[in-house]
Every structure is written in structure tokens, then in C-alpha cells.
Wavefront OBJ file of the C-alpha trace (Angstrom):
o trace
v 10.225 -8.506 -44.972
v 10.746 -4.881 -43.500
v 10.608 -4.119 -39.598
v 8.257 -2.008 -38.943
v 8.540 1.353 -36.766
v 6.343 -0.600 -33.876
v 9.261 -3.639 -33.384
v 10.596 -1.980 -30.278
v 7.347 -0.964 -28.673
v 6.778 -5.280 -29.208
v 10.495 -6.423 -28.354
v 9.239 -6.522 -24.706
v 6.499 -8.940 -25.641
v 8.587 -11.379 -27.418
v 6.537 -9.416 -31.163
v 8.364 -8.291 -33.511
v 5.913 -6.725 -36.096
v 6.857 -6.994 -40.414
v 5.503 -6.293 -43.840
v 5.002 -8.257 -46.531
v 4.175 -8.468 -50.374
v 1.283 -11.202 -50.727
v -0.358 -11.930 -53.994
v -3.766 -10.530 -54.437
v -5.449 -13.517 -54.642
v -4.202 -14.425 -51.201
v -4.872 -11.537 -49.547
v -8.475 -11.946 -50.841
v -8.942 -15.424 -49.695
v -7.227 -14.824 -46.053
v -10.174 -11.602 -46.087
v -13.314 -14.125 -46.755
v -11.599 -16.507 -44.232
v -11.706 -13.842 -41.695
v -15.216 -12.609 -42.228
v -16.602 -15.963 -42.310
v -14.431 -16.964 -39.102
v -14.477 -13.838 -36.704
v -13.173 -15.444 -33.923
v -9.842 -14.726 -36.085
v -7.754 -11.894 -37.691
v -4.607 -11.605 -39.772
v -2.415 -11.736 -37.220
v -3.491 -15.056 -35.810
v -3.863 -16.596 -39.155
v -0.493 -15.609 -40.322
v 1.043 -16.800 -37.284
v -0.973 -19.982 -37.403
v -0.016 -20.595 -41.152
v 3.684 -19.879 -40.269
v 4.120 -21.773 -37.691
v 2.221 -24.645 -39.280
v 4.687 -24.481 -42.360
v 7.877 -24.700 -39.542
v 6.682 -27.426 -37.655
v 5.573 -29.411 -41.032
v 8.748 -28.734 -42.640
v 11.247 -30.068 -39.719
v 11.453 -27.516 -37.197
v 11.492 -28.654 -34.032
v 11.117 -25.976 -31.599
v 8.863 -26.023 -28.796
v 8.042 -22.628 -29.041
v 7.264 -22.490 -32.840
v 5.341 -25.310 -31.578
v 3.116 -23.517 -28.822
v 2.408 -20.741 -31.073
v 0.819 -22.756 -34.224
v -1.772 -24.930 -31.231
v -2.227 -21.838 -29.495
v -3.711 -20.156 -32.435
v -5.176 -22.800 -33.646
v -6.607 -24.351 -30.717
v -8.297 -20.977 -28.508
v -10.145 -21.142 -25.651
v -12.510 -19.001 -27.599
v -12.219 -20.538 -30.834
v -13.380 -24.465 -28.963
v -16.527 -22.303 -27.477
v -17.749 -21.003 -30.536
v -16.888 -24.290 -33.134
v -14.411 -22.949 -35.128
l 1 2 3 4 5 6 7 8 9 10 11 12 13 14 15 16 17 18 19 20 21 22 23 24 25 26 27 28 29 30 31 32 33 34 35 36 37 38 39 40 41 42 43 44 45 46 47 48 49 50 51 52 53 54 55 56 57 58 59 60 61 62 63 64 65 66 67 68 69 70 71 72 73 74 75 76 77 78 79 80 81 82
């Protein structure tokens, strides 16, 4: 994971932004997710699916906590079904 050039402009908001290698494949598969499910985007879904893999795996943090319901769980996501 690399910082990128943005982290400060986010350090305010709590964000701090990062790139990643992913494997083809999963890029692909997070893409049709996203086009089939517009309500959301990479960001969400990488936060959801990191956050997921914390709680699941022992971390107990209510923070890490707030962010994997949050994303899952959006106002606008309940209004629209998905």
C-alpha cells in the first residue's frame, strides 16, 4: 500500500487515501458488482469488504465496526433494495 499525494487534503476527515495491486479477476468482478449495484462505488465496497474482514477476524473496534454497517446498511441503499 502507497499513500497517495491526496492523504493530507483527507487527514482532516479522518481519510487517508492508498493504492493497491488487485488481481485482474477481482478488479473485474468488483466492476460488474458496481454496475449492477449503482447505489455503490469502489470506495464503499472496499471499505465495506475491509471492514467486514476486521470485524470477522477478531477486531473489536467500534469504529471499524460503524464503518462496515454504515456502508453496508445506507439510508439510500434500504430505499432502493440493495
Amino acid at each position: 500500500m502507497q499513500k497517495g499525494s491526496d492523504s493530507d487534503a483527507h487527514a482532516e476527515d479522518g481519510l487517508i487515501s492508498f493504492q493497491a495491486e488487485m488481481p485482474a479477476p477481482l478488479q473485474e468482478a468488483m466492476t460488474r458488482f458496481i454496475e449492477c449495484h449503482p447505489n455503490w462505488d469502489q470506495y464503499r465496497l472496499v471499505q465495506a469488504a475491509l471492514a467486514g474482514f476486521l470485524v470477522q477476524n477478531g477486531i473489536e473496534s467500534r469504529e471499524i465496526t460503524r464503518v462496515y454497517v454504515g456502508n453496508m446498511f445506507r439510508r439510500e441503499s434500504l430505499l432502493h433494495g440493495v
